[in-house]
Structure formats: structure tokens, C-alpha cells
matplotlib code that plots the C-alpha trace (Angstrom):
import matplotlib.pyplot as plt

x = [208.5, 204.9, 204.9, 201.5, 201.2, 200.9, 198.5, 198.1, 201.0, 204.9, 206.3, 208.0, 211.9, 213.2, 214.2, 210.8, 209.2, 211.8, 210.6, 206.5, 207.1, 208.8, 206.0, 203.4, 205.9, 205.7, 202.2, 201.0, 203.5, 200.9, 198.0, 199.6, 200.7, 197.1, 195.2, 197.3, 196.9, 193.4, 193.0, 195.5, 193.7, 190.1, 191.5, 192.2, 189.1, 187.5, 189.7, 188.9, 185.0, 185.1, 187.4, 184.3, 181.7, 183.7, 184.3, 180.7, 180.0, 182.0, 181.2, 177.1, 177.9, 180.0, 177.1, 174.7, 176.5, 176.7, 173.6, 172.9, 175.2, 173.4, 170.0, 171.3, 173.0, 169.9, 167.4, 169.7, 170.5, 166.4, 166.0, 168.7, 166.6, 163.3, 164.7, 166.3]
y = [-167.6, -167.5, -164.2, -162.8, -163.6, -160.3, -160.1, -159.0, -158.4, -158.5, -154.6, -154.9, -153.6, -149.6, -149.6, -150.4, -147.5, -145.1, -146.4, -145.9, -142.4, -141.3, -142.3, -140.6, -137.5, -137.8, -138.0, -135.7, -133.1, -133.3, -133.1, -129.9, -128.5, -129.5, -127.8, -124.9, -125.5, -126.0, -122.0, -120.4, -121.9, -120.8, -116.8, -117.2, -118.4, -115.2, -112.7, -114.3, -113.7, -110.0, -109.6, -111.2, -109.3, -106.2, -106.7, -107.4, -104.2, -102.0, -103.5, -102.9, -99.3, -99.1, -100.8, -98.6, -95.6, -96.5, -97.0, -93.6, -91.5, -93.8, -92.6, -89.2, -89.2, -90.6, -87.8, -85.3, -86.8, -87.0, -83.2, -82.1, -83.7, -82.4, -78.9, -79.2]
z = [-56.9, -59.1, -60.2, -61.7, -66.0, -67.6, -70.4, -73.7, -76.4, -75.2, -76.0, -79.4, -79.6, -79.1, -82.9, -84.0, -81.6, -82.8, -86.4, -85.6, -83.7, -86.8, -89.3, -87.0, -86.9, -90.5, -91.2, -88.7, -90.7, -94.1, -92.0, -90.6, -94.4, -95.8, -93.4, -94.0, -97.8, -97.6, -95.2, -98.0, -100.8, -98.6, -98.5, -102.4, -102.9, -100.8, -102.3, -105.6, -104.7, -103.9, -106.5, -108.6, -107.2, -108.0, -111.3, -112.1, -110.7, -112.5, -115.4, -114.7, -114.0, -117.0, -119.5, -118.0, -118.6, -121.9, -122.2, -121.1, -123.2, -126.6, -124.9, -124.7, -128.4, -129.7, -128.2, -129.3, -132.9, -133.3, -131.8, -134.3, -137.0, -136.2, -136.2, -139.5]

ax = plt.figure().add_subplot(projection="3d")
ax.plot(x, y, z, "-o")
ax.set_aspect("equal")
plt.show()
């Protein structure tokens, strides 16, 4: 007859479970898609970097090569003038 009093909050409707699960479904989805974001966007940002580093490289071999062949036109202009 006396049966024990549960406690806490009564368990809302199915509709309204249904209704949460979906909206965590749906936000765990972004999470998911942002992380993913975030590791594409981390390569770029990598690939972009050696790409860089590269770039700056070939461009200090290329100014110092130039710098070279003015050296080298320079001594060889000022030779060509002390022999004339």
C-alpha cells in the first residue's frame, strides 16, 4: 500500500528526449567539423611555413649571387681600366 517517494525531478515526456538528443546530435556535429577545420587550417598553416622558409631561401641565394657576379663585373671592369 505505502510505496517508497521517489526523489528528485519527474522524467519529462519521449517527445522532448527525442527533441534534447537531437540538439546534442546537432551540436556535437560542429564540434566535430571545427576540430577538423581547425587540423586542415593547422596543415595550411605548416605548409604555408615551409613554403616561407623556402622562399626566403632562394631569394638569399639568389641576392647573393648577384652580389657576386656585381663583385666580379666590378674587378674585372676596374682591371680592364688599369690596363688601358
Amino acid at each position: 500500500a505505502l510505496r517508497p517517494h521517489k526523489k528528485g525531478r519527474r522524467k519529462t515526456l519521449g517527445t522532448s528526449n527525442k527533441k534534447l538528443n537531437i540538439e546534442q546530435d546537432t551540436t556535437t556535429v560542429p564540434v566535430d567539423t571545427s576540430t577538423e577545420h581547425v587540423k586542415e587550417l593547422e596543415d595550411e598553416i605548416l605548409k604555408l611555413r615551409i613554403e616561407n622558409a623556402y622562399l626566403k631561401e632562394v631569394r638569399r641565394l639568389r641576392l647573393e649571387e648577384e652580389a657576386l657576379l656585381k663583385k666580379q663585373r666590378e674587378s674585372s671592369t676596374a682591371s680592364g681600366e688599369n690596363s688601358n
